[in-house]
C-alpha positions in Angstrom: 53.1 -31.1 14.8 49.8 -32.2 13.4 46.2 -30.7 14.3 43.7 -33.0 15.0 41.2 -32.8 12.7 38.2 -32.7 15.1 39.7 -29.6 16.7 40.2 -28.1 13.2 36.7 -28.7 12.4 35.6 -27.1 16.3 37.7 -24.4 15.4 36.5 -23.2 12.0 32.7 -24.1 13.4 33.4 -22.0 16.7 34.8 -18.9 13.9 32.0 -19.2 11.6 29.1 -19.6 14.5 30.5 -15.7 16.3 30.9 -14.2 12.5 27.7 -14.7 11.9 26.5 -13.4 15.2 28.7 -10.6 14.6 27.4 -9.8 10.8 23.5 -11.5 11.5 23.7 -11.5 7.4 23.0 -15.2 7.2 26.1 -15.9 4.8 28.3 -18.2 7.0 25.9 -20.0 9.4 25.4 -22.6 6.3 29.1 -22.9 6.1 28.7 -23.8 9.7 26.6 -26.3 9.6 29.0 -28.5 6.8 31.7 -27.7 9.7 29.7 -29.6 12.0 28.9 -32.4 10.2 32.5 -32.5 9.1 33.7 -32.4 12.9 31.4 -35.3 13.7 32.6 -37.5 10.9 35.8 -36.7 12.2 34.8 -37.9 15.4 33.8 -41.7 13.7 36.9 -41.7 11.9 36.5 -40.6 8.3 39.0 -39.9 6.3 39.6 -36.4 5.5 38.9 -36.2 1.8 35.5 -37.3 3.1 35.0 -34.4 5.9 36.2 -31.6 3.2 33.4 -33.6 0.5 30.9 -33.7 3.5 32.0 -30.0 4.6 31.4 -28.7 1.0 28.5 -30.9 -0.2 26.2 -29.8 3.0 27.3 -26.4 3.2 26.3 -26.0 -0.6 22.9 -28.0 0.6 21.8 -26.0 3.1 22.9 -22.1 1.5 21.0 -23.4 -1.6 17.6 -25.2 0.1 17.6 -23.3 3.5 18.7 -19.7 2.9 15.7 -18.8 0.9 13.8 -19.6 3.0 15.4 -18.4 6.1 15.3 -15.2 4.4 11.5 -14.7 3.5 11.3 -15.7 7.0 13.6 -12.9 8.2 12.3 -10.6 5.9 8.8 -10.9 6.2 9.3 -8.8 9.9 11.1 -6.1 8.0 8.9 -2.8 7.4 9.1 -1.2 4.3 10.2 2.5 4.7 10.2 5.3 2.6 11.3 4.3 -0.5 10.2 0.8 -0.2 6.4 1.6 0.5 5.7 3.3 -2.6 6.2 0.7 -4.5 2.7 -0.6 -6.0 1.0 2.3 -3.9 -1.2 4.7 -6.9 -0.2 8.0 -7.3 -2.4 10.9 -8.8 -0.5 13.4 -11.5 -0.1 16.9 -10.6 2.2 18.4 -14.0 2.1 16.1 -17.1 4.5 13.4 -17.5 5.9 13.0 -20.7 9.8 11.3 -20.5 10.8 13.4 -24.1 10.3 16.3 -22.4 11.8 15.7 -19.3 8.6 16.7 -17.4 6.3 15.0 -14.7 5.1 15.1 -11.0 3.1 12.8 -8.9 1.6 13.1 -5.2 1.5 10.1 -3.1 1.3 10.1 0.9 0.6 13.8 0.5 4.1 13.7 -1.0 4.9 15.6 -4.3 7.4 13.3 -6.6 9.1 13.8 -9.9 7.7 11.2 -12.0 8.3 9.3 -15.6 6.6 6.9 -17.7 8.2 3.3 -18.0 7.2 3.3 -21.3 9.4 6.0 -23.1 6.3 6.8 -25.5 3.6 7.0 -22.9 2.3 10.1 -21.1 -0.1 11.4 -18.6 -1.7 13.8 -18.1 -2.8 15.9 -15.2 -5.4 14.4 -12.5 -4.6 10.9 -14.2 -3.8 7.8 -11.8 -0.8 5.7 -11.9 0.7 3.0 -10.3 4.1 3.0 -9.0 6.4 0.4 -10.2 10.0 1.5 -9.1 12.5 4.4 -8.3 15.1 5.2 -10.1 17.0 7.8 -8.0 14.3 10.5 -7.1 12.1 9.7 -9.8 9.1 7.7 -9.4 8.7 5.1 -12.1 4.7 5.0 -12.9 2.7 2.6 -15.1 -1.3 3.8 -16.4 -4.2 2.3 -14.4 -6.7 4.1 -16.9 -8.0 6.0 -14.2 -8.9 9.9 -13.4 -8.7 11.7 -10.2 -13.0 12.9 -9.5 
């Protein structure tokens, strides 16, 4: 017994629409959307090399031109926490960094952090200001400003 291809295409549309409810990780909504206009050139009769091409070719289409979008969009609500908000923030040196050594502590938000240079050579010294420019683990990841703490 053969499936009609308009209910296939309902089907797999109906799947993808409640996974990505479920998830909310825009990753199959796209995939959705070729479903749907696969499922209407079903309904006019198309062949069904030309639904899969269709399926494929506006799924691709909208995950490449729409998803980054949708994404700054959905990101740009998201608040930075912990972690996230130090990055670019200026931190003032409390114990010398120097990366050879091993040695190197920061204070930002009232927060003492251990600190290194992202240049291997570079050091700082105490009451110098820095700007953060990543984490890597629990170490903050600093960059010179040419700055001093008054």
């Amino acid at each position: 017994m053969e499936m009609n291809p308009i209910i296939i295409w309902l089907i797999l549309l109906v799947v993808l629409v409640i996974v990505e409810l479920i998830t909310v990780g825009l990753t199959t909504i796209w995939f959705a959307g070729g479903a749907l206009v696969a499922m209407i050139a079903a309904v006019f009769g198309a062949p069904l090399y030309i639904q899969i091409i269709l399926f494929l070719v506006v799924s691709a289409a909208l995950l490449i031109f729409t998803r980054p979008l949708a994404m700054k969009y959905m990101n740009k609500s998201r608040t930075k926490t912990n972690v996230d908000s130090l990055m670019g923030k200026r931190a003032v040196v409390t114990a010398a960094i120097d990366n050879l050594k091993g040695t190197g502590q920061v204070v930002v938000n009232g927060l003492e952090w251990t600190a290194r240079s992202k240049n291997e050579n570079q050091r700082f010294q105490k009451d110098e200001i820095v700007n953060i420019v990543a984490v890597n683990g629990v170490k903050l990841i600093v960059t010179p400003t040419g700055e001093k703490e008054d």
